[in-house]
Residue, then its C-alpha position, 0 to 999 in steps of 0.5 A: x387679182x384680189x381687191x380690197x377697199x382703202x378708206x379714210x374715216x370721220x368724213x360726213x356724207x352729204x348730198x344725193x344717192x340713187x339706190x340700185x335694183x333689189x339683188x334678191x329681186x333680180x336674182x329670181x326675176x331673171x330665172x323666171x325669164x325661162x318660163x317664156x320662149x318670148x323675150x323678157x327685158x328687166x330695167x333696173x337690174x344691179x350690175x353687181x357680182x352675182x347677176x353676173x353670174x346668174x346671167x351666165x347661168x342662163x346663157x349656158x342653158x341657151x338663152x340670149x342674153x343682152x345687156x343694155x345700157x342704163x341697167x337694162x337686161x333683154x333675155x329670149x330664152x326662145x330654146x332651152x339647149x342644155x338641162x344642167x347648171x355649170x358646177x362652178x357658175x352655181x358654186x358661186x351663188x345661192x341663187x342658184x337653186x331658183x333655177x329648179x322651179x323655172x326649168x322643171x316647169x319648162x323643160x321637166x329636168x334639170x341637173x344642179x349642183x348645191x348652191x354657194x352664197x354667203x358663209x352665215x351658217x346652215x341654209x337647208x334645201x329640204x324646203x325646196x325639195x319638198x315643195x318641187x316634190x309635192x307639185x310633182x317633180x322627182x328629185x334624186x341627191x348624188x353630189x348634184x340634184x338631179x330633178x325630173x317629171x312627166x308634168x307638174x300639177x298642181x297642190x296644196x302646199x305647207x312650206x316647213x319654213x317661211x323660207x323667201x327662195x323656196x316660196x319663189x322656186x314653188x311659184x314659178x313651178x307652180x304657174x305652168x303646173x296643172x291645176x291649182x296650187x296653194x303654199x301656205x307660210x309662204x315668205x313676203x318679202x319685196x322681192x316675192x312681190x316683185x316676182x308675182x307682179x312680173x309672173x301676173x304681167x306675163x300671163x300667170x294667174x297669183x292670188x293673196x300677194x304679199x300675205x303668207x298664202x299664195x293661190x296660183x292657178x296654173x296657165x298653158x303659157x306665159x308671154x314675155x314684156x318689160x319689167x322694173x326691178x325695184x329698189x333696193x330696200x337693203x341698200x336703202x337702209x345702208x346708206x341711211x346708216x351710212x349717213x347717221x354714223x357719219x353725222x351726215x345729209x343725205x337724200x335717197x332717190x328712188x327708195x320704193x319707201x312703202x317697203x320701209x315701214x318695220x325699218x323705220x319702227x326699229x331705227x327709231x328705236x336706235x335714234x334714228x328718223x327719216x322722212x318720205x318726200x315722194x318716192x325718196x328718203x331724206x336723212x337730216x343731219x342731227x340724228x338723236x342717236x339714242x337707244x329707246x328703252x322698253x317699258x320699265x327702263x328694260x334693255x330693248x331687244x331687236x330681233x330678226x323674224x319674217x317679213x313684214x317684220x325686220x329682215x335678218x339681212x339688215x341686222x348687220x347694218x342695225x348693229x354697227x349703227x348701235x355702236x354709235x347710239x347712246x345705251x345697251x341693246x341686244x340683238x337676237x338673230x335666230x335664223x342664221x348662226x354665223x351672222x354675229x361672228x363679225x362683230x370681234x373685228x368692231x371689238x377690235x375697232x373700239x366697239x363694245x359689243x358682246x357676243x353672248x352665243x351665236x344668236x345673241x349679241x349686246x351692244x353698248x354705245x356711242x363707242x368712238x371707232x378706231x382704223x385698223x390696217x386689216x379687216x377682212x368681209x366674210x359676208x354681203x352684208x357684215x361687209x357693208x357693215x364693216x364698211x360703215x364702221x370704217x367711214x365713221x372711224x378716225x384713221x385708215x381702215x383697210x378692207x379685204x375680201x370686198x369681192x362679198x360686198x360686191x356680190x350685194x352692192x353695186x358701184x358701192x365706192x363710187x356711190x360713197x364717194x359722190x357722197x363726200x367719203x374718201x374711199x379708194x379700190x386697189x389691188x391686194x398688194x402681194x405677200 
């Protein structure tokens, strides 16, 4: 049955807020789990929508999965029983397509299905098709892609895009592939990281991490262990905007923070500070909450690029925030050409924001927020956005399609709740 979130505004959040693992982290983690026949245990793993999926995804290839308590996953892919992904499990996630490099590295062959996700326009495959093909892997396309090889080998590659699922899928063919390979503008971001440190730990052999050229040399076998997956930096800054659109206090533990810097340079610019105490975030109350103007009293203009600069992900959760900032502001997304079309349902919550095409979008603030009965998550990230705009407006705002937000965030109203929100689950009502 479909779920929505009910939740009354205008509460300010106080108190203390651990963040879950990196979804994009573990979504890749757990595929690489494949590139062992030992066991590979994952701590910190978010039990949210997605990983769901993505362990199912790999009990179907004959993998033994244990899920442990305190977000511990155990998986002994020891024999790899079946080459084809399940249609309607890989039609549920985009992480899906992370399985190509693992399996042909292991195996040599996988059938997969084009990949689901998030609705926030075009996400191209050519960037992994043409990595996987130069390492050597033959890929034909007839409603599935159907990949095999004789054996990869290694090459030096130039990614046509910085793309973050690409660079991953390249690195984990690459590890067990002969030789040495080299990708050039490959992708930074955290989630990379964590991913090459895990593969280096099992035995593989990544140079020049967290730059954008990666050099592996390839290994005969990689072994199993015990790694941590990180913060989710995402959900940090998420509940940092959650906390100054309400005008709230609250602390963030285990927030990897060394990951926050380019954040933190933009928020500023929206009137927003924080403080590292450690490895947690602190948000005080009394958040400036001014749009900073650029030099010559010119409108700012925050725009979404590759890391380590700021991550498309979070423009969402930056535009929401700027409804509640004192001056005008324009936000340039030019990855993706949906990922403004959310803003009508703030327009119709009392934000002024206009839409100048789909890339471009200008806000103008503080704008008081109003409820409103309805509104539906047409993505993660928009969702949480969504809902941050309902905790800080006067009245009840109803919440739909909340399976998106929890495909990203996990325990998402209990979380809100322990922090002072009135929020509430409960089933669609029918008709």
């Amino acid at each position: 049955m479909p779920e929505q979130f009910v939740i009354e505004g205008n509460h300010r959040l106080e108190g203390e807020v651990t963040v879950s693992g990196n979804k994009n982290a573990a979504l890749k983690m757990l595929p690489a789990c494949l590139l062992t026949d030992e066991p590979v245990t994952l701590t910190n793993v978010p039990d949210i929508a997605d990983v769901r999926v993505t362990l199912d995804l790999l009990r179907s290839l004959g993998a033994e999965v244990e899920v442990l308590e305190g977000n511990w996953v155990r998986v002994h892919a020891k024999e790899i029983t079946r080459h084809a992904l399940d249609r309607e499990l890989s039609q549920r996630t985009r992480a899906s397509i992370v399985f190509a490099g693992p399996m042909l590295a292991r195996t040599g062959q996988l059938e997969l299905p084009p990949p689901g996700g998030d609705v926030i326009g075009r996400r191209r495959l050519d960037t992994h098709v043409l990595a996987l093909q130069s390492l050597g892997a033959q890929v034909d396309f007839n409603g599935s892609f159907k990949m095999h090889t004789p054996g990869l080998r290694g090459a030096d590659i130039l990614l046509d895009e910085a793309s973050v699922t690409a660079t991953e899928n390249t690195l984990m063919a690459a590890v067990l592939a002969e030789g040495t390979t080299v990708i050039r503008n490959a992708a930074s971001e955290p989630h990379v990281q964590n991913l090459c440190h895990m593969l280096n730990a099992m035995g593989a052999q990544i140079s020049g991490i967290s730059t954008n050229c990666l050099t592996i040399q390839g290994v005969e076998r990689l072994s199993g262990g015990e790694f941590r997956v990180e913060a989710d930096y995402l959900e940090v800054i998420s509940y940092v905007g959650a906390t100054v659109v309400t005008g709230g206090e609250v602390r963030i533990r285990q927030a990897d923070p060394q990951y926050l810097h380019m954040a933190a340079l933009v928020f500023r610019r929206l009137g927003v500070v924080w403080e590292v105490d450690g490895n947690d975030l602190v948000v005080p109350r009394g958040q400036p909450l001014a749009i900073q103007r650029d030099l010559g009293n010119q409108i700012p203009e925050i725009k979404a690029q590759p890391w380590p600069a700021f991550p498309s992900d979070l423009m969402s959760i930056a535009v929401t925030v700027a409804t509640q900032s004192a001056g005008t502001v324009l936000f340039h997304e030019w990855m993706y050409n949906s990922r403004f079309f959310f803003t009508d349902k703030l327009v119709s919550m009392g934000a002024r924001i206009f839409l100048c095409d789909p890339h471009r979008a200008v806000v103008h603030g503080p704008t008081v927020l109003h409820a409103v009965p309805n509104i539906t998550s047409p993505d993660i990230r928009a969702g949480m956005a969504l809902l941050l705009a309902a905790l800080c407006a006067r009245g009840t705002t109803t919440i739909r399609n909340i399976g998106q937000i929890d495909r990203g965030y996990e325990r998402v109203e209990e979380k809100l709740r322990g922090l002072g929100a009135v929020i509430r689950r409960e089933l669609v009502p029918l008709g």
